[in-house]
N, C-alpha and C positions, 0 to 999 in steps of 0.2 A: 280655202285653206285657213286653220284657226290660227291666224299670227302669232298669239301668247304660246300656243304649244308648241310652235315652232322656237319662238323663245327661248322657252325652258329647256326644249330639246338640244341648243344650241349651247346654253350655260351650263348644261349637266356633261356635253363634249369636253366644252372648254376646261370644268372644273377637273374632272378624268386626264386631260394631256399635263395640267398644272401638277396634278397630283403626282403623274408618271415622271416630269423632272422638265417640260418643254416648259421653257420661260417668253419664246416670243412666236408669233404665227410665222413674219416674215423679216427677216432684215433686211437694212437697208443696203448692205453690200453684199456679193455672193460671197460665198465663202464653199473653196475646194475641199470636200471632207476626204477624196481618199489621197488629196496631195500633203494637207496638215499631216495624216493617218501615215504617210510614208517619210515625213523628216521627223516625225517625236521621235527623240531617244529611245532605243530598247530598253527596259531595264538590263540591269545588269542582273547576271546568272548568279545565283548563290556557289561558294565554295562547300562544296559538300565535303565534308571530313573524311578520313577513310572508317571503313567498315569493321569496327571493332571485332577482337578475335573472337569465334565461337568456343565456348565452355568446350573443356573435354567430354565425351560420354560418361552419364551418369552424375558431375559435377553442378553444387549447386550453386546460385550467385551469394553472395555476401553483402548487405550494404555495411558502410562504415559503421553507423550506430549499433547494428547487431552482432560486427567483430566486436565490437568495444564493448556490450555486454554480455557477450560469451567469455569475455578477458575478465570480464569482474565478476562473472561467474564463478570461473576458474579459481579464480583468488581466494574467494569467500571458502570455496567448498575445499580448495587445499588445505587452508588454515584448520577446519575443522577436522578437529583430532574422534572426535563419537559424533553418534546419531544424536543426541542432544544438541550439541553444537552444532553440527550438519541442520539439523530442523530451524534454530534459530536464523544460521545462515540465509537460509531460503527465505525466512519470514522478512529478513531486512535487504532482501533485494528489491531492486526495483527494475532491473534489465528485463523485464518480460512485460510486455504490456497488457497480459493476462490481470495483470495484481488493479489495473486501473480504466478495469470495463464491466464493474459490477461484481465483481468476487465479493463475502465478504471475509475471508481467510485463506492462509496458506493453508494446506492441505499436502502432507508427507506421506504418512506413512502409518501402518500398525501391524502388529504379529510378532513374532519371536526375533532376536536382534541378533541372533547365531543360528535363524534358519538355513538348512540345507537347499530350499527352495526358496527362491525372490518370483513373486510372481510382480510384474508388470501391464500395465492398463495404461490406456491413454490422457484419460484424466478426469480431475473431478467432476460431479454432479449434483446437480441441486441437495440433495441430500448429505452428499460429501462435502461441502460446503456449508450445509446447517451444523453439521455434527464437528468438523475437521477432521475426518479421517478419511483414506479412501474403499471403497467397495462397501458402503454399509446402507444402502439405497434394495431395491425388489431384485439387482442384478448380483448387487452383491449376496444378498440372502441365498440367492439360488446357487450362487459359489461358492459357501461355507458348506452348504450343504454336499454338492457334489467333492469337496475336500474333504470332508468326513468320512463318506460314503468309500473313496477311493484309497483311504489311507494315509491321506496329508492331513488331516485336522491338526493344528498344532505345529505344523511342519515348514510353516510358509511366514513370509517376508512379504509385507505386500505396498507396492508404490504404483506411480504413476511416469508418465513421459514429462507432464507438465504441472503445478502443483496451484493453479489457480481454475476454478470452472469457467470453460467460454462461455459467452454470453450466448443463452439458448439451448446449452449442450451441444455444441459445432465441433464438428471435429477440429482437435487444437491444429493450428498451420506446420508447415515444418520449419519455419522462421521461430516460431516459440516453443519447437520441442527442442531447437537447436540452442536456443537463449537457457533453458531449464538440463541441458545433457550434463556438464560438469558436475552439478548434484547430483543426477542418477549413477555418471559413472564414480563419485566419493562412496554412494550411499552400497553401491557393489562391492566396492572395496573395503567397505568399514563392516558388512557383515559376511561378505567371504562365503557366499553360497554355493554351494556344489551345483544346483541348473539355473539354470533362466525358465522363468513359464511366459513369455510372450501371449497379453489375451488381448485378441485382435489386430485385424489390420493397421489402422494407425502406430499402434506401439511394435508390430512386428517391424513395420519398413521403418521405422525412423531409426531402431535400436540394431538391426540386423544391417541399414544400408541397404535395403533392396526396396525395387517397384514392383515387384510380383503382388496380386490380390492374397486376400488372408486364406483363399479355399485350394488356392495356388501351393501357399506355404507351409501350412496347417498339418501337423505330423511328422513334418522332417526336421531333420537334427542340423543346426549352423550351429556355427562359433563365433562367439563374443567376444572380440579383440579390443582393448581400451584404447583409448587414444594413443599411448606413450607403448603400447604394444606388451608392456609389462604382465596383462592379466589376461587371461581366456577364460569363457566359460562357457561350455555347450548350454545351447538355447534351444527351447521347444516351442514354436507357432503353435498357436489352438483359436478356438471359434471364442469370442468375447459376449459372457451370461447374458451382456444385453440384447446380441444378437437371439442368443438360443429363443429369451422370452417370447421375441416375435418370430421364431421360425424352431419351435419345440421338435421339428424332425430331425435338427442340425444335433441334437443333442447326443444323439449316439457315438458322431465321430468325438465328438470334444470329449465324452467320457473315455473313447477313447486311447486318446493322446496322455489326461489324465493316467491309465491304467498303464500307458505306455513310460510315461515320467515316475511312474512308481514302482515298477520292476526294474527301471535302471537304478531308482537309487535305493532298493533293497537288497540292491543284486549284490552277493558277498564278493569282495573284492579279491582278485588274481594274488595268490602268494608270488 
């Protein structure tokens, strides 16, 4: 038998049980491992707290920082008497953490400031973000177009849920559509639209308060209730341009929901 490799073979054991955490082959006194093993102390059991209550259905959580800038939302956007004021307001917030993940503008609003129709979108895009306005990117083009075509050219108000671009085009969270709502609901209030045009999912459930998908919602008529309950305004779901681009068969129904929003508000009103 080769002694040295029995050697080696014996220090490469040894080094393996050192490694593993064994400090000696033998001691010199026995030592009872399962008598030690039965007088340590148990730890002590941790006091588990009780079980914090479950949200009601449909309710959502709140952390403190996001109450405290939906409050200084609220502020800003009361103060502001016009859309001037209102757009500034939004510029010098800083409760949405949309404004400090690569935006480089606030992003409001454009179209007539005594529209009959507010259309609403979820939020800016790269484009919407070169220019500062929203809808004016390849989704929006196809929306001015279909607003011509339908009889609203000219006729619309156009914003967003939230007024800075996520980073990437992600759909904004409902923590930052909820930080940015106080300006949508001033911006309702200050030009007093006869419908809601809801485009897309995102901006349907944040603005409606529901979790139905947008194909769910899409052609039927809710109502707009403001915070303080003071204002309503019938609301119309529709398919959002950027969907149609990538799904050009979608486009029939959006045209017509379009066709459907503009014989209500053509329609001569009841003596």
């Amino acid at each position: 038998m080769d002694t040295a490799t029995d050697t080696r073979a014996i220090e490469s054991l040894l080094a393996f049980w050192s490694q593993a955490g064994a400090d000696v082959c033998f001691s010199e006194v026995p030592v009872d491992r399962l008598a030690a093993r039965a007088q340590s102390p148990r730890p002590a059991q941790p006091t588990l707290a009780p079980p914090a209550p479950a949200p009601a259905p449909g309710a959502r959580r709140i952390s403190p920082d996001l109450t405290a800038g939906i409050d200084a939302a609220r502020t800003l956007a009361e103060a502001a008497d016009t859309l001037e004021a209102l757009e500034a307001a939004i510029a010098a917030f800083d409760g949405c953490g949309l404004k400090f993940e690569g935006a480089k503008r606030a992003v409001f609003a454009r179209g007539a400031p005594d529209a009959p129709v507010m259309i609403i979108g979820e939020g800016p895009g790269a484009e919407e973000d070169n220019q500062g306005a929203p809808f004016v990117g390849r989704a929006g083009k196809l929306l001015d177009r279909m607003l011509k075509a339908s009889g609203l050219g000219g006729r619309v108000f156009i914003t967003n849920t939230v007024f800075w671009r996520p980073p990437g085009n992600r759909t904004p969270s409902p923590g930052e559509q909820m930080a940015c709502a106080p300006f949508l609901e001033r911006a309702i209030a200050l030009v007093k639209p006869r419908y809601l045009l809801l485009s897309g999912g995102a901006a349907a459930k944040s603005v409606l308060k529901r979790e139905e998908g947008i194909l769910s919602l899409r052609g039927r008529w809710f109502d707009w209730t403001s915070e303080d309950g003071a204002l309503q305004v019938p609301a119309l779901p529709t398919l959002h341009p950027a969907f149609l681009l990538r799904q050009p068969g979608a486009k029939k129904r959006a045209w017509q929901d379009l066709l459907t929003l503009t014989e209500r508000l053509d329609r001569p009103e009841r003596p």
